[in-house]
PLY file of the C-alpha trace (Angstrom):
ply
format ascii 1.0
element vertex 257
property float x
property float y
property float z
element edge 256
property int vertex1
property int vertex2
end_header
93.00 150.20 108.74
92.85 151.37 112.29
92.21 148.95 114.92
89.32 149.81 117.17
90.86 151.75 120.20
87.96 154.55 121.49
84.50 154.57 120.81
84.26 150.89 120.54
80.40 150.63 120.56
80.37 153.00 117.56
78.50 152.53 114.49
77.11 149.60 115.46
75.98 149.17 118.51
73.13 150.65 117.02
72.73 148.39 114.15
73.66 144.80 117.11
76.88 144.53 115.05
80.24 143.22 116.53
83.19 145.17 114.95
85.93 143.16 113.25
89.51 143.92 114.83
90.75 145.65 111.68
88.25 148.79 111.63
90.17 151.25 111.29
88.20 154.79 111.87
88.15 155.86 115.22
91.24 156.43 116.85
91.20 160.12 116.97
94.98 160.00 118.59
96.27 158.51 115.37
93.59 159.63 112.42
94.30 157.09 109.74
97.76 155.76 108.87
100.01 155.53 106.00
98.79 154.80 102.42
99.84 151.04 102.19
101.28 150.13 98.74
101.99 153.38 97.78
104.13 155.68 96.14
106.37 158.69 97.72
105.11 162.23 96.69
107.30 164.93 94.71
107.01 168.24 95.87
104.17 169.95 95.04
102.61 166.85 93.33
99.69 167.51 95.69
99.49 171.29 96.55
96.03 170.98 98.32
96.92 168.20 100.72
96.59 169.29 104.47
98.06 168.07 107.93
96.03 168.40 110.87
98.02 168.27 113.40
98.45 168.61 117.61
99.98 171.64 118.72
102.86 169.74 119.42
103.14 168.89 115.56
102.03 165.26 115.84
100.35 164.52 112.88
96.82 163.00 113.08
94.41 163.35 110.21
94.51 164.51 106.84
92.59 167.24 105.02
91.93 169.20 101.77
92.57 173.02 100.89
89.85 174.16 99.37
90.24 178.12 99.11
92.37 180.70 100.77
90.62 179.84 104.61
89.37 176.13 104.11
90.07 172.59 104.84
88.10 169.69 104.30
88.39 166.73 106.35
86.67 163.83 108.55
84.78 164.70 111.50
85.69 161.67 113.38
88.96 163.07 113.70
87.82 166.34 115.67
85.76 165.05 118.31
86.56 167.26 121.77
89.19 169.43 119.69
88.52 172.99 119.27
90.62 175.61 117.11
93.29 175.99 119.91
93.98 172.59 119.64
94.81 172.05 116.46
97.03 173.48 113.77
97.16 172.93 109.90
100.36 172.70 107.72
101.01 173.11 104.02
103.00 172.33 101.64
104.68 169.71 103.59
106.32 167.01 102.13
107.47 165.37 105.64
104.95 164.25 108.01
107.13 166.22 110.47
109.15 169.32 109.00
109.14 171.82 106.17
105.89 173.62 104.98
103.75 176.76 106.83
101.70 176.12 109.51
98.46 178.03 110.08
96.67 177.86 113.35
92.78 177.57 112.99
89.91 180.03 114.35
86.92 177.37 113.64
86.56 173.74 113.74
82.76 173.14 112.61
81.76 169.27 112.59
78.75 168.39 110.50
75.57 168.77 112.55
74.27 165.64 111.43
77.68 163.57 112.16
76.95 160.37 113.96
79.39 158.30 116.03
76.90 155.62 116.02
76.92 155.16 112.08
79.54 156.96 111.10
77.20 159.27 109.34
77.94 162.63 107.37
81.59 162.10 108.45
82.70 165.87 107.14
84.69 168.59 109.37
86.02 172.15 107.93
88.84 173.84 109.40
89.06 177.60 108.65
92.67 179.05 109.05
92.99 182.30 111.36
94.87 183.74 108.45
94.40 183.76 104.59
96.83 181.28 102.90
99.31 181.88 100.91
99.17 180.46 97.99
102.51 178.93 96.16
103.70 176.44 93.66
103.89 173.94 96.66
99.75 175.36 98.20
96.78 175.47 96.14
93.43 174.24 96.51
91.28 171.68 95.26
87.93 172.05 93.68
84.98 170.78 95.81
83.27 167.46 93.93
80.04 168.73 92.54
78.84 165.76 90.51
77.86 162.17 91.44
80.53 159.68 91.09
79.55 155.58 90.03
81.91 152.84 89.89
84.95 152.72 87.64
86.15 156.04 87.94
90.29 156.32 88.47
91.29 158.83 91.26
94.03 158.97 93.98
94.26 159.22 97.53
97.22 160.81 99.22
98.42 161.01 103.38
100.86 160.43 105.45
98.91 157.12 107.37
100.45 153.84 108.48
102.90 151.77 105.73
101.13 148.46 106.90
98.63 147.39 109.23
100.03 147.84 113.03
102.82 149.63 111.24
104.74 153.45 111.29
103.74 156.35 109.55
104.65 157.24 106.50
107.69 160.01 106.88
107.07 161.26 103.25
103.53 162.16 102.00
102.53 158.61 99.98
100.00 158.54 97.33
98.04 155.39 95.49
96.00 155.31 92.59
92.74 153.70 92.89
89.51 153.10 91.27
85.76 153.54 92.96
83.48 151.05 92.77
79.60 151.43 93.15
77.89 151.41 96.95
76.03 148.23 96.05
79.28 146.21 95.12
80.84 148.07 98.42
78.03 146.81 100.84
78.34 143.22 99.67
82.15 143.18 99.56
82.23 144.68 103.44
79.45 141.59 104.24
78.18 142.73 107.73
79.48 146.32 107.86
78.19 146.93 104.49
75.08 148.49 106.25
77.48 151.57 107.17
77.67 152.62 103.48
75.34 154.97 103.33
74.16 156.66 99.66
76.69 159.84 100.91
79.20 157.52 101.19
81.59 156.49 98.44
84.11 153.13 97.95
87.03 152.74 96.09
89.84 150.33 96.29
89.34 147.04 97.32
92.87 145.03 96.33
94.74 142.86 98.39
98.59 144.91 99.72
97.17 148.40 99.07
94.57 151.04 100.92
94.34 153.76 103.00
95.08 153.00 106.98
95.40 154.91 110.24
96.05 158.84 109.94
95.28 158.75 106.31
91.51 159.72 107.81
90.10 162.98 106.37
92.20 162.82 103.36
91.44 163.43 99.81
90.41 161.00 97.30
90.75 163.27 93.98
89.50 162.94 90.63
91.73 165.44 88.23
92.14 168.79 90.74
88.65 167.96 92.43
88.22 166.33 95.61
85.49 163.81 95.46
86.22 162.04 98.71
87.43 162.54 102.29
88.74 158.92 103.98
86.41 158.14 106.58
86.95 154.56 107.16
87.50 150.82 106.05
88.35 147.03 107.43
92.52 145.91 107.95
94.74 147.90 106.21
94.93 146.67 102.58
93.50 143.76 103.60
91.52 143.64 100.70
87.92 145.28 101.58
86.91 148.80 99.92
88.06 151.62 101.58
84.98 153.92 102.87
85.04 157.97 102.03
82.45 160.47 101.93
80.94 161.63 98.73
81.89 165.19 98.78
79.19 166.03 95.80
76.46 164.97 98.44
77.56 167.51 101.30
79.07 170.56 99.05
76.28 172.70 99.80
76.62 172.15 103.79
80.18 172.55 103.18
79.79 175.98 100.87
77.60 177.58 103.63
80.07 177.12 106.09
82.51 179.40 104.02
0 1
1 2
2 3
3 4
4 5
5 6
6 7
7 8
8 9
9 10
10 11
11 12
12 13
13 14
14 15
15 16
16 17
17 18
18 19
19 20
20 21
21 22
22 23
23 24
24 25
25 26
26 27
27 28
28 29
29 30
30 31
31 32
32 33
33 34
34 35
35 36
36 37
37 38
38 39
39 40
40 41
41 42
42 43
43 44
44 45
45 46
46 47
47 48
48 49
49 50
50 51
51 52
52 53
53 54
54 55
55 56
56 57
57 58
58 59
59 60
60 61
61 62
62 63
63 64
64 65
65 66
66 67
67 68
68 69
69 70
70 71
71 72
72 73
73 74
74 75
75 76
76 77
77 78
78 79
79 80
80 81
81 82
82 83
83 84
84 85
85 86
86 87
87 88
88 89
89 90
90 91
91 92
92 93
93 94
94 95
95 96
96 97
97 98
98 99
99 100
100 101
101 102
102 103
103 104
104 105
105 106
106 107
107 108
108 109
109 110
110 111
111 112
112 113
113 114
114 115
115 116
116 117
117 118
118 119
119 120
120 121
121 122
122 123
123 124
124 125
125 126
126 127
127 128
128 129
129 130
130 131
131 132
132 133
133 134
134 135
135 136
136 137
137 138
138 139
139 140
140 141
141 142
142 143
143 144
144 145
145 146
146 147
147 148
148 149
149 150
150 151
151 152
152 153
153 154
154 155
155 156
156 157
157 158
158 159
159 160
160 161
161 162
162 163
163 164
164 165
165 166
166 167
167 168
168 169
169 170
170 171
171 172
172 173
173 174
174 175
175 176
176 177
177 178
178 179
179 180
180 181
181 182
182 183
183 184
184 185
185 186
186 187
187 188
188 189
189 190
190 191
191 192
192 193
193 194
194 195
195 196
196 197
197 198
198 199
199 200
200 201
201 202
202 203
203 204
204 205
205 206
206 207
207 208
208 209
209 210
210 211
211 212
212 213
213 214
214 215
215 216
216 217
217 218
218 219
219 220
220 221
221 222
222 223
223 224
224 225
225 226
226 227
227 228
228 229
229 230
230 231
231 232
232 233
233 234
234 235
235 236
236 237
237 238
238 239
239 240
240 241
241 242
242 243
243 244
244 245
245 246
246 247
247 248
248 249
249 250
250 251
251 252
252 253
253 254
254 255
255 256
């Protein structure tokens, strides 16, 4: 994933860790990249998926659609960006044209959300305007129960083909599987200590991942969301990728509505 570009000290200069040249998380210019190994969405295969985007329609971070007003998505990707400077499109199948774009009258960051340990890494958008819902935008049902290892989902965005590489132009999708926060802390070896119980890991295979501008994006379980990307090591380089566990911050999330 992303290569370390702002808030170098992050996470752990807390924790008297050195950060290996692959983490991918904070670069709030570029969000998280390309699914690597992936496949090319139809249209409509993933009604809910969100682009949060510049006003100048560069695409930076992913998100979910989670009723008629709400998205979903990483908090590390809003930091110093208020409503006016963001905008949200829908239904898009390119990471530049096509879909409806909604412009945003809230950005809320979780109050606990901690650039130092990537902590409660959660953001909702609410549109300005009720969506629209159509065969190509619907929303996702919020993750309400606990998931362990072994479970199959899929994570969707529009983040970087390879590491160092372009964006995807289509919206790319990859099947993966999670994999338990004790096997995730041993497999990231020193960084492990970021995986905190509200986090959750899935992936983990050599050639495919989530990468820069993939960050907030949905990892989904059926039509529920049960993870937002928050980060991970080099692109598909062969370490879990890191999301939050939606189930453990549904009820901050709900009271935002």
């Amino acid at each position: 994933m992303l290569k370390i570009t702002i808030f170098i000290s992050l996470a752990v200069a807390a924790l008297g860790k050195n950060l290996p040249d692959g983490f991918f998380n904070f670069d709030r210019n570029m969000g998280q990249g390309r699914i690597v190994g992936g496949n090319t969405a139809s249209p409509g295969q993933f009604p809910y998926m969100a682009s949060c985007r510049l006003t100048n329609n560069m695409h930076f971070c992913g998100g979910s659609l989670v009723n008629d007003r709400w998205v979903v998505s990483a908090a590390h990707c809003f930091g110093g960006r208020g409503p006016n400077d963001v905008i949200v499109v829908l239904g898009a199948q390119s990471r530049i044209t096509g879909g409806t774009t909604y412009t945003l009258s809230q950005v809320i960051q979780h109050p606990q959300w901690n650039t130092q340990t990537i902590a409660n890494d959660v953001a909702v958008l609410q549109t300005a305007n009720p969506v629209t819902f159509t065969n190509l935008i619907s929303p996702i049902d919020l993750g309400s129960v606990h998931v362990g290892g072994g479970v199959n989902g899929v994570v969707s965005g529009w983040g970087l083909t390879s590491h160092q590489g372009a964006p995807a132009a289509e919206l790319q999708y990859l099947f993966t599987e999670t994999i338990t926060n004790e096997v995730c802390r041993t497999r990231l070896g020193g960084m492990g200590d970021l995986v905190w119980d509200h986090k959750i890991c899935a992936g983990g295979i050599l050639g495919s991942g989530t990468c820069q501008m993939d960050s907030g994006g949905p990892l989904a379980v059926g039509n529920t969301v049960v993870g937002i990307v928050s980060w991970g090591l080099e692109c598909a380089g062969g370490t879990p990728d890191v999301y939050d566990r939606v189930s453990s911050h549904r009820a901050w999330i709900i009271s935002q509505f």
